[in-house]
C-alpha positions in Angstrom: -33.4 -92.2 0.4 -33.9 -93.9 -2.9 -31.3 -94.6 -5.5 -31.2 -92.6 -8.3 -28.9 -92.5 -11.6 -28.0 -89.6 -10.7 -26.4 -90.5 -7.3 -25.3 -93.8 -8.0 -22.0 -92.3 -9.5 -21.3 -91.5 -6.2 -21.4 -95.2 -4.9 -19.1 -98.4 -5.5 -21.7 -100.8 -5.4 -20.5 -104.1 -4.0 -19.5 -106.9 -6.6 -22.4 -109.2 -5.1 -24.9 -105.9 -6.5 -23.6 -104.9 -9.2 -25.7 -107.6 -11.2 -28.7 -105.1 -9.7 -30.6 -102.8 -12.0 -31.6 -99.5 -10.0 -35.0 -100.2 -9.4 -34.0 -103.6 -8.2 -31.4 -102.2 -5.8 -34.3 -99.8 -4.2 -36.7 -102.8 -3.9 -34.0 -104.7 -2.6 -33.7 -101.6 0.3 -37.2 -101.9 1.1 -37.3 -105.8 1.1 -34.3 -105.7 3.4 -36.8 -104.4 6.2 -40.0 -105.8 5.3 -38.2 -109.4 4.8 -36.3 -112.3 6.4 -32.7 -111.7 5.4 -32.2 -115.0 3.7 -35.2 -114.4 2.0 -33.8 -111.1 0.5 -30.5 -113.4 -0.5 -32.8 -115.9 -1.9 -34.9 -113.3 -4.3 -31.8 -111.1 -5.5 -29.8 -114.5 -5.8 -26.9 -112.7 -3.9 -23.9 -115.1 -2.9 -22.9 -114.2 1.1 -23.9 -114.7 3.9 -26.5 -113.5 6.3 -24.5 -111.5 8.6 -23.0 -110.1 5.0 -25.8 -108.0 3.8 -25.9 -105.0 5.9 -22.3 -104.3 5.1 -22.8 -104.4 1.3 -25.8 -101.6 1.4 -26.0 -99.4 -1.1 -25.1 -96.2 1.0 -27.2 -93.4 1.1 -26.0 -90.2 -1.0 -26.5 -86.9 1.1 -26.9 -83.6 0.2 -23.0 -82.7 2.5 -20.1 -82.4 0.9 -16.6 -83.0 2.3 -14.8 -80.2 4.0 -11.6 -81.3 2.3 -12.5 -82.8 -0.7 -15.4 -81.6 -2.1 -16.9 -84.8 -3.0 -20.7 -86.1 -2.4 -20.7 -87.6 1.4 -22.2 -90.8 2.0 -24.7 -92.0 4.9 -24.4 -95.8 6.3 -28.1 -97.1 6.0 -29.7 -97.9 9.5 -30.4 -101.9 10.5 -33.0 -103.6 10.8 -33.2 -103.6 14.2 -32.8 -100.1 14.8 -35.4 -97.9 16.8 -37.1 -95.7 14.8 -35.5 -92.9 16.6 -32.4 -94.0 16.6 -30.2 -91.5 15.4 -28.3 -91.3 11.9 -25.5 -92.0 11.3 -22.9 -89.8 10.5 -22.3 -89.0 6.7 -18.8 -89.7 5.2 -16.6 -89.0 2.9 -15.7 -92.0 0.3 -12.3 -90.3 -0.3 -10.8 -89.0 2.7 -12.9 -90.9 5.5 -14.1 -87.0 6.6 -16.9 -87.7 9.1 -19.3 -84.9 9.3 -19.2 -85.0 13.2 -16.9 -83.7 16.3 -15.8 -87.3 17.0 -14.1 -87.4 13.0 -10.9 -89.2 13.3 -10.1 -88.9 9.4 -6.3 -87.9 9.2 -6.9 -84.0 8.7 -9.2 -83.5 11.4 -6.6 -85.5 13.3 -3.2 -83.2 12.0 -5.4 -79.9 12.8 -6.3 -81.3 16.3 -2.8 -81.6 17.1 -2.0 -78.3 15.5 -4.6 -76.9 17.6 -3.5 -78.5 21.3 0.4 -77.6 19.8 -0.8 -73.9 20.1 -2.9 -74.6 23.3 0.0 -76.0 24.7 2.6 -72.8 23.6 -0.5 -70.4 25.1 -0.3 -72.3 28.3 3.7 -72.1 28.3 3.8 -68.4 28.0 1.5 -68.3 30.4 3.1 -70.3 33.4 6.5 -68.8 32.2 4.9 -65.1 32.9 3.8 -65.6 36.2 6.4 -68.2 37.3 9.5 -67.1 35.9 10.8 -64.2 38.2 9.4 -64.3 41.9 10.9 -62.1 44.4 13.7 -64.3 46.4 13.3 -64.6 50.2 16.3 -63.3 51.7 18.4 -66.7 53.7 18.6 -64.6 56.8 14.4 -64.5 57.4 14.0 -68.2 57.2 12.4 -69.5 60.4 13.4 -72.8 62.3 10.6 -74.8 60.9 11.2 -73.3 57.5 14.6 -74.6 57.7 13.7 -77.7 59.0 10.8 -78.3 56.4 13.2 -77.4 53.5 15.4 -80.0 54.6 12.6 -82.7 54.7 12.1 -81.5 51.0 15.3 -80.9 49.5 16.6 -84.2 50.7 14.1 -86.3 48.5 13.0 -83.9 46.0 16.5 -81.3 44.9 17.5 -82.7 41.3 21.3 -83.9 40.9 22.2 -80.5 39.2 20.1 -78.3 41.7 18.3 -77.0 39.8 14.9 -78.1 40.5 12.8 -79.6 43.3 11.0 -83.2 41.4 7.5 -83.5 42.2 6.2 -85.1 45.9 4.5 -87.6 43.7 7.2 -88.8 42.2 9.8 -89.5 45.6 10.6 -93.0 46.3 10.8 -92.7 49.9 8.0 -91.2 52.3 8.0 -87.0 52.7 5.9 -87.7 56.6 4.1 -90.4 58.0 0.7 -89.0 56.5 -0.8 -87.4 54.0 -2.1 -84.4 55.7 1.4 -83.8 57.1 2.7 -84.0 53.4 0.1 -81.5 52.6 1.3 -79.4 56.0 4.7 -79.1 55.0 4.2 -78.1 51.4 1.3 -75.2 52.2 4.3 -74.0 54.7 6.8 -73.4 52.5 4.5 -72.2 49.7 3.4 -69.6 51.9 6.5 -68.3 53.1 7.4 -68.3 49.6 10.5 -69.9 49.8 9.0 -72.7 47.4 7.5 -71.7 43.6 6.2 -73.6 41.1 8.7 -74.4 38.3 7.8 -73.0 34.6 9.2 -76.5 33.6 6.1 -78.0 35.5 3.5 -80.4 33.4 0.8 -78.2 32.5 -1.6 -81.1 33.9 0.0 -79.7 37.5 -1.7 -76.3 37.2 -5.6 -76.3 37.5 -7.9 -75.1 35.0 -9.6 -72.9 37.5 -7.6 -69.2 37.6 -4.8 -71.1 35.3 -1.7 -70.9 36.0 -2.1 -69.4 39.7 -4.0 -72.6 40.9 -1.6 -75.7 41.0 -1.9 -78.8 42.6 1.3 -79.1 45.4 2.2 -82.6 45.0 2.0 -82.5 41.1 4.3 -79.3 40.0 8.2 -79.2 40.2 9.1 -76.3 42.6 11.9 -73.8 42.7 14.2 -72.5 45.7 13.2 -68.7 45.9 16.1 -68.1 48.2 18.4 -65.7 47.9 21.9 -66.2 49.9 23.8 -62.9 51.3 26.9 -63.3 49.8 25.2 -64.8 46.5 26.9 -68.5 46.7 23.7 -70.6 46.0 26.4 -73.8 46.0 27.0 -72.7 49.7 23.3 -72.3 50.5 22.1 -75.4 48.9 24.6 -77.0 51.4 23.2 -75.0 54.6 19.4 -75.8 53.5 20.4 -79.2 53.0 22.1 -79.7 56.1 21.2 -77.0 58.8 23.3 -76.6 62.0 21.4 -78.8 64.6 22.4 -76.0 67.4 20.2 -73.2 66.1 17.2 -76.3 66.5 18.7 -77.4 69.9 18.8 -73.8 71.0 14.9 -74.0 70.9 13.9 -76.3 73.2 10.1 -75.8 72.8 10.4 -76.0 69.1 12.7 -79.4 69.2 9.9 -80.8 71.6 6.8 -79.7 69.6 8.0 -81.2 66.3 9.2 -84.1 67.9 5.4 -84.5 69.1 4.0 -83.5 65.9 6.2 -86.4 64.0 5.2 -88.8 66.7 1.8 -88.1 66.0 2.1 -87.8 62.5 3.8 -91.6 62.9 0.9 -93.3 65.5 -1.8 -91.8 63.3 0.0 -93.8 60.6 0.0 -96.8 62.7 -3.1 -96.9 63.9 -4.6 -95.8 60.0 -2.7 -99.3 58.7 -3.9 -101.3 61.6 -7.9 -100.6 60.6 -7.4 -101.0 57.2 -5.7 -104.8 57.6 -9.3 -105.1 59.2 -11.5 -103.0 56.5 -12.2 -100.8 59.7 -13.0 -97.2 58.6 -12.2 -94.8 61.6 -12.4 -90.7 60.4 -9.5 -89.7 62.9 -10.8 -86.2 63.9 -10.0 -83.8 66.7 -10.5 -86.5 69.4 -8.4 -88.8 68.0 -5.3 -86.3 68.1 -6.0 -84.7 71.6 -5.5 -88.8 72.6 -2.6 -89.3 70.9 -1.1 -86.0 72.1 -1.8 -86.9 76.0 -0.9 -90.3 75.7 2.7 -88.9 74.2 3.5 -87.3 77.6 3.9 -90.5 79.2 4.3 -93.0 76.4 6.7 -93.2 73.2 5.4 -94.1 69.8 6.3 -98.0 69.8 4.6 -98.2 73.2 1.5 -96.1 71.8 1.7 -98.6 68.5 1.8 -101.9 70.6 -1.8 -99.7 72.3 -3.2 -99.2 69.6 -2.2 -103.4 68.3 -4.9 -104.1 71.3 -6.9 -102.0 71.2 -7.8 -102.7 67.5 -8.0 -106.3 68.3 -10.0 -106.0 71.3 -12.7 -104.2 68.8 -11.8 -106.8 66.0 -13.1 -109.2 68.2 -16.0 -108.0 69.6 -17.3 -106.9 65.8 -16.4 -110.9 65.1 -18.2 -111.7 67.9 -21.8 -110.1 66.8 -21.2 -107.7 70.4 -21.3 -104.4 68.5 -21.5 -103.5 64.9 -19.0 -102.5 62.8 -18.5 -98.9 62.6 -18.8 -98.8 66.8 -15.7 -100.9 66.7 -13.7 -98.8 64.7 -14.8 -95.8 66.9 -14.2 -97.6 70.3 -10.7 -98.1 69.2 -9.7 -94.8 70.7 -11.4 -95.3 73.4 -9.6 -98.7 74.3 -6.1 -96.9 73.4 -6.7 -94.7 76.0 -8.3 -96.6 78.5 -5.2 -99.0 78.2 -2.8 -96.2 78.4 -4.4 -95.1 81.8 -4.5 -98.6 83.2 -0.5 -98.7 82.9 -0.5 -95.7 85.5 -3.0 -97.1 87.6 -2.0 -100.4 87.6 1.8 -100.5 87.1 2.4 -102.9 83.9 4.8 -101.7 81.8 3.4 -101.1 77.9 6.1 -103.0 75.9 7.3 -100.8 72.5 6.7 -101.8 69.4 9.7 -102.1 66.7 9.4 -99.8 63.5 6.3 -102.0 60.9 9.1 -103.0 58.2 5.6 -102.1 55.9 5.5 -98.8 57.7 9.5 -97.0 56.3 10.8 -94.4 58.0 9.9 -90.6 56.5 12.6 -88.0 55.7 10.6 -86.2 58.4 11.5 -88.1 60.8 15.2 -88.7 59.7 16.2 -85.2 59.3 14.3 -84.7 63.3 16.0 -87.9 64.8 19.0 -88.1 62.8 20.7 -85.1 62.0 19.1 -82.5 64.3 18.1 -84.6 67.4 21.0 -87.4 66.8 19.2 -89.9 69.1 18.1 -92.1 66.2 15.7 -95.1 67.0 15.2 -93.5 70.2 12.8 -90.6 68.9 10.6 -93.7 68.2 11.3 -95.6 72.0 11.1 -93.3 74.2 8.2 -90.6 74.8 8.9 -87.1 73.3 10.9 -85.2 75.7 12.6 -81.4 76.7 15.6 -82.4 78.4 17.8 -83.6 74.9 
């Protein structure tokens, strides 16, 4: 990697260099490894600094040229420090900045990447707009209670201004459920009665890369109504989905009572998933945990099941505090205590007090659509325990 006549043409020596003949500049390369630094600014009589002399290198001249301009491409020298297999670096161009590697961020590589990811991006367009665009509507008249009911949960938060599109879950201000998994619930529903679709107007970061476009994550992609009305008013339909006749849900009284239960639960897992957390309790709520909840909610509303679960969390807080059992046995005891406190009520006869709505814990549309506009009992679907006779 000597300097040559020949290749020196291709460098802009540095004005502290230029006083250097070539076979000066090539000892100087070898004495800037074999020698102190200062020494090497002491025998060339070069005026910087120290930390100054790598920079001003004579680079070294490779055999590459630039993609884009043709010229000779130039190679920054390694330091003295550097491990003999260290790796080179990469060779660049003096004109255009061209770096001979993927990671080039010159301004051509830079206007063909983003030609490139314009192209990827109109591929993945067509693509999403081919199996998107057209689904085959769901005629109004097969849509099931909890169909209608879902839809409602969703169109409430989620239908844009000019309904035409359902906004992503992600994106809602106010709380689909009381969980997560009930978010999930509700979405796979719809999806798979088809009365839901992804959106062609969707990000393309919402589909998956895995069996693109069909794959796409639920809470990510905006959705379309894949309804079809009988008599072809959507303005009418949007108005029925939005705001369903409570006496088809009353008619049902099994229905009303099992969704009541499953929002109850949905809101006392929520509760009792905020109370462990305050505590850095970690507590995998499994199929145990619900079969708990759901007896306790034949006898016992879900601010009296909260204000259970308040002492029975402390209870196990205290006894972790206490050195009496480690920590992950309290967070699995706290079951346990819930519902060996809800069982010493009907032994005993002491009356479990409710707990008011956690202001940190705001009501889902879930549970307003069940206890507000189909129910009508308001606050109550939260004080009192889930019952048939509405």
């Amino acid at each position: 990697m000597t300097i040559t006549k020949e290749n020196l043409q291709h460098i802009q020596l540095a004005e502290p260099l230029q006083h250097l003949s070539i076979s000066e500049l090539n000892e100087l390369l070898e004495d800037y490894y074999s020698l102190k630094v200062k020494d090497v600014i002491e025998k060339y009589k070069l005026s910087i600094s120290p930390s100054s002399l790598y920079n001003i290198l004579p680079p070294h001249v490779t055999r590459f040229r630039c993609t884009y301009c043709g010229k000779q491409m130039l190679q920054k020298r390694k330091t003295k420090s550097s491990s003999p297999f260290a790796i080179d670096k990469a060779p660049v161009c003096p004109v255009c900045a061209y770096e001979n590697s993927k990671r080039c961020k010159c301004s051509k590589c830079l206007e063909i990447s983003r030609q490139l990811q314009i192209e990827e991006k109109r591929i993945k367009t067509q693509l999403i707009n081919a199996v998107h665009s057209s689904p085959i509507p769901v005629e109004e008249f097969e849509l099931t209670l909890t169909t209608k009911y879902y839809l409602a949960v969703l169109l409430r938060l989620g239908l844009s201004e000019d309904m035409s599109i359902i906004y992503p879950v992600h994106s809602y201000q106010q709380k689909l459920s009381p969980t997560p998994e009930l978010n999930r619930e509700v979405l796979i529903y719809l999806i798979n009665e088809r009365v839901i679709t992804p959106d062609p107007s969707s990000e393309i970061q919402a589909f998956s890369k895995e069996n693109f476009p069909r794959n796409f994550y639920i809470h990510q992609v905006h959705y379309q109504l894949n309804i079809s009305p009988p008599d072809g008013n959507k303005s009418e339909m949007y108005k029925r989905l939005l705001y369903p006749e409570r006496e088809i849900f009353l008619a049902d009284i099994d229905w009303s009572y099992d969704m009541w239960i499953r929002v109850a639960k949905g809101e006392v897992l929520e509760f009792l998933d905020f109370q462990l957390k305050k505590l850095n309790f970690v507590l995998n709520s499994g199929d145990k945990t619900h079969k708990v909840i759901e007896n306790l909610l034949e006898s016992y509303s879900t601010g009296q099941i909260c204000s259970l679960i308040y002492s029975a969390v402390n209870n196990a807080s205290r006894r972790y505090q206490e050195g009496s059992i480690p920590k992950k046995r309290a967070a699995n005891s706290v079951v346990t205590l819930m519902e060996s406190y809800g069982g010493k009520d009907e032994t005993q006869s002491w009356e479990v007090r409710s707990f008011s709505r956690n202001y940190n814990l705001t009501e889902s549309s879930m549970s307003e659509v069940l206890f507000n506009s189909i129910l009508r009992i308001g606050d109550l679907g939260f004080h009192i325990p889930p019952s048939r006779n509405l």
